[in-house]
C-alpha positions as CSV (number, residue, x, y, z in Angstrom):
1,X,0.0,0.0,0.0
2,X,1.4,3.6,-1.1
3,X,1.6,6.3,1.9
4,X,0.7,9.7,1.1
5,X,3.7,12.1,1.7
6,X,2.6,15.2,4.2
7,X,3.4,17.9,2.2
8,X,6.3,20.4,4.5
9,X,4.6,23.8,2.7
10,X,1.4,23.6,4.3
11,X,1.5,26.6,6.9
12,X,-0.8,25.4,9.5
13,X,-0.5,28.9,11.4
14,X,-1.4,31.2,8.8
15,X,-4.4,28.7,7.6
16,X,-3.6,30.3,3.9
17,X,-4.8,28.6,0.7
18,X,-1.6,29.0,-1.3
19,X,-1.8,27.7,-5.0
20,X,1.2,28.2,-7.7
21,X,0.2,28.4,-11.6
22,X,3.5,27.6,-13.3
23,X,4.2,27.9,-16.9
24,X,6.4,30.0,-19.2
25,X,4.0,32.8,-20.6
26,X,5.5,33.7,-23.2
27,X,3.6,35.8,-23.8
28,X,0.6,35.6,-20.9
29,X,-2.2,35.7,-23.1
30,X,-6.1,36.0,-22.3
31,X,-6.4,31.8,-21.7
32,X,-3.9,32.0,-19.2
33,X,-5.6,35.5,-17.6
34,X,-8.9,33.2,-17.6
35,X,-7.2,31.0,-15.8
36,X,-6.2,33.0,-12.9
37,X,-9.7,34.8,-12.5
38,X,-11.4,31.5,-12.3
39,X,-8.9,30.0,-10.0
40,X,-8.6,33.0,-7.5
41,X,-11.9,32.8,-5.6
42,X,-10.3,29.2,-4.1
43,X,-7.5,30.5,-2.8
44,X,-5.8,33.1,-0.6
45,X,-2.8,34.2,-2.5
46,X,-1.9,33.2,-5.9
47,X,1.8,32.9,-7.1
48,X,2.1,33.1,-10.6
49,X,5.5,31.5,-11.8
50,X,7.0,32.3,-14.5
51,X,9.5,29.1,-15.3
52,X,12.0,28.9,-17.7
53,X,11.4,26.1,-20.6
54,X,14.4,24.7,-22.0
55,X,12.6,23.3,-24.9
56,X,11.4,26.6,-26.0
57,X,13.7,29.9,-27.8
58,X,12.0,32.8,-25.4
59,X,10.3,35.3,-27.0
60,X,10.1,37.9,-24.1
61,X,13.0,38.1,-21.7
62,X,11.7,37.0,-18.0
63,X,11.6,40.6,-16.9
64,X,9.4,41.3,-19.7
65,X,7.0,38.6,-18.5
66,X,7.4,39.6,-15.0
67,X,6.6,43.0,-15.8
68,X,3.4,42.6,-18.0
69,X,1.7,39.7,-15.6
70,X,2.1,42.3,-12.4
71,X,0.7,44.8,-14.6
72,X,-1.7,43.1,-15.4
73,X,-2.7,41.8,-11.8
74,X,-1.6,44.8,-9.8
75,X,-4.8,45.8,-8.4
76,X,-5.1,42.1,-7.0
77,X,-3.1,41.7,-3.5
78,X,-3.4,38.1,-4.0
79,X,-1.9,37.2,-6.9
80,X,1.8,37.3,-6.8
81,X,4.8,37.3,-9.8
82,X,7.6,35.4,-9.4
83,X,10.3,33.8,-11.8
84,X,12.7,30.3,-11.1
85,X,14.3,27.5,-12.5
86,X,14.4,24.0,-11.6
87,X,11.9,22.0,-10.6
88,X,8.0,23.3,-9.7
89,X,7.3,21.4,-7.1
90,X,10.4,23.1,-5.1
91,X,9.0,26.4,-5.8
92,X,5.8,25.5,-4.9
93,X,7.8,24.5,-1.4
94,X,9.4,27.9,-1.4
95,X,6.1,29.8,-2.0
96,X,4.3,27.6,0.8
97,X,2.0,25.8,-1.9
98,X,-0.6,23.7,-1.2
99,X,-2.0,23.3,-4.7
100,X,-0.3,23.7,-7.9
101,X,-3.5,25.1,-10.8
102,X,-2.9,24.1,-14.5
103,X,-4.8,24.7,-17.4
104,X,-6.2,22.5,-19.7
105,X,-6.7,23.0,-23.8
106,X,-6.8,19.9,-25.5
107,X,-6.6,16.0,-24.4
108,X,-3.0,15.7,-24.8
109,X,-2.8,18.4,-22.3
110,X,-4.5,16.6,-20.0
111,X,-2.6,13.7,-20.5
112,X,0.4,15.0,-19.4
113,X,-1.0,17.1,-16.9
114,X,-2.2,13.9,-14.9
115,X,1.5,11.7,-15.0
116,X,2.6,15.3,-13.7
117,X,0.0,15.9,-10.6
118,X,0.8,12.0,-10.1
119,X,4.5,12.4,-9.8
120,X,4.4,15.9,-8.0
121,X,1.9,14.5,-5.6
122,X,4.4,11.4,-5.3
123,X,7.5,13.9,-4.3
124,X,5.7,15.9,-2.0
125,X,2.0,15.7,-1.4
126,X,1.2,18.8,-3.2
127,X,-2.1,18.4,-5.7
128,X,-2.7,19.7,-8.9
129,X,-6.1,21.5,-9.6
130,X,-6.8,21.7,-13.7
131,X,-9.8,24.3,-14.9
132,X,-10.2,24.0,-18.3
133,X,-10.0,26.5,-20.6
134,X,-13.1,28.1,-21.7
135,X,-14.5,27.3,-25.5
136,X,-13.7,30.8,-26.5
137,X,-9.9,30.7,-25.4
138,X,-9.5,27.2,-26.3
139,X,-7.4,28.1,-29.4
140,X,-5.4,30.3,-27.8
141,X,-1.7,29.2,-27.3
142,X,1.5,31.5,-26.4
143,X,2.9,29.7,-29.5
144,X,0.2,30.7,-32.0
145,X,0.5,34.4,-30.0
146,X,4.0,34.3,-31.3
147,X,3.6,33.4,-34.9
148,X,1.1,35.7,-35.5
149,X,3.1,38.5,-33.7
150,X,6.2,37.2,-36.1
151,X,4.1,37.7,-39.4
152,X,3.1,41.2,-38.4
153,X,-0.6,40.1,-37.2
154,X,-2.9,42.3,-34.5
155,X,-2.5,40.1,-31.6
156,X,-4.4,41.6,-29.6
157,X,-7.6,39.4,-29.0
158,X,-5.5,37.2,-27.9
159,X,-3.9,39.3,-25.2
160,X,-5.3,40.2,-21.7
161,X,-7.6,43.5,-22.2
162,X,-5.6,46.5,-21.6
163,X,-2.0,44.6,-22.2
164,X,0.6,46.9,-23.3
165,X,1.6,45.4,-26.8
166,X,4.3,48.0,-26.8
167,X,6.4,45.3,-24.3
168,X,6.1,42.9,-27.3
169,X,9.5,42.6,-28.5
170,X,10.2,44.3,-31.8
């Protein structure tokens, strides 16, 4: 029989709901701002971690990213904007995580979502929350976000209301 590892981030004193939403937003587009509205009434702060993704050529530099997600957020005492490397779930230690929130597109997202919540939950105890993304966002990717941008396209819709496309590299 498999024992469930007590997860060491849980701060019993404060009582806080702490979840971390990981990724590389690059850029943060409107799916991922979805995301974090939707997710925010469960918790008590929300750390948004910007990770870097070796299998990806960054489009925006961290700071960038760092920069536009607090802008975007910074009326929201909540939600938090940090940036690491290495591993999530020691962030998510770091941060005092509970719950680490991921979003969901398409099947093969969910896929690997699950063997990831499985093996995260494995190391430390810490569970994965997935929302899926609405219908109308469901198309959205930071990849198709970059293409477009690339060919000259209005991105835009694509982009959190009020997001400075003047960050967008050039």
């Amino acid at each position: 029989m498999k024992t469930m590892k007590t997860s060491p981030c849980i701060d019993q004193q404060q009582g806080q709901r702490v979840a971390l939403f990981p990724g590389s937003f690059d850029p943060f587009t409107c799916g991922h701002e979805s995301i974090v509205k939707r997710a925010l009434p469960l918790f008590d702060k929300f750390v948004i971690a910007i990770g870097v993704n070796a299998d990806k050529r960054s489009f925006m530099t961290m700071e960038q990213r760092k920069s536009w997600i607090e802008s975007i957020f910074k009326d929201d005492p909540r939600v938090q904007v940090i940036t690491y490397t290495g591993m999530t779930v020691d962030v998510a230690r770091q941060v005092g995580a509970q719950y680490i929130v991921r979003g969901v597109r398409l099947i093969q997202d969910f896929e690997n979502e699950k063997h990831l919540a499985e093996v995260n939950r494995d190391l430390t105890g810490i569970e994965t929350i997935l929302l899926y993304t609405l219908p109308e966002y469901s198309h959205i990717s930071s990849s198709i976000v970059r293409e477009l941008f690339r060919y000259g396209q209005d991105v835009s819709p694509y982009l959190p209301e009020g997001a400075d496309t003047a960050q967008l590299p050039h």
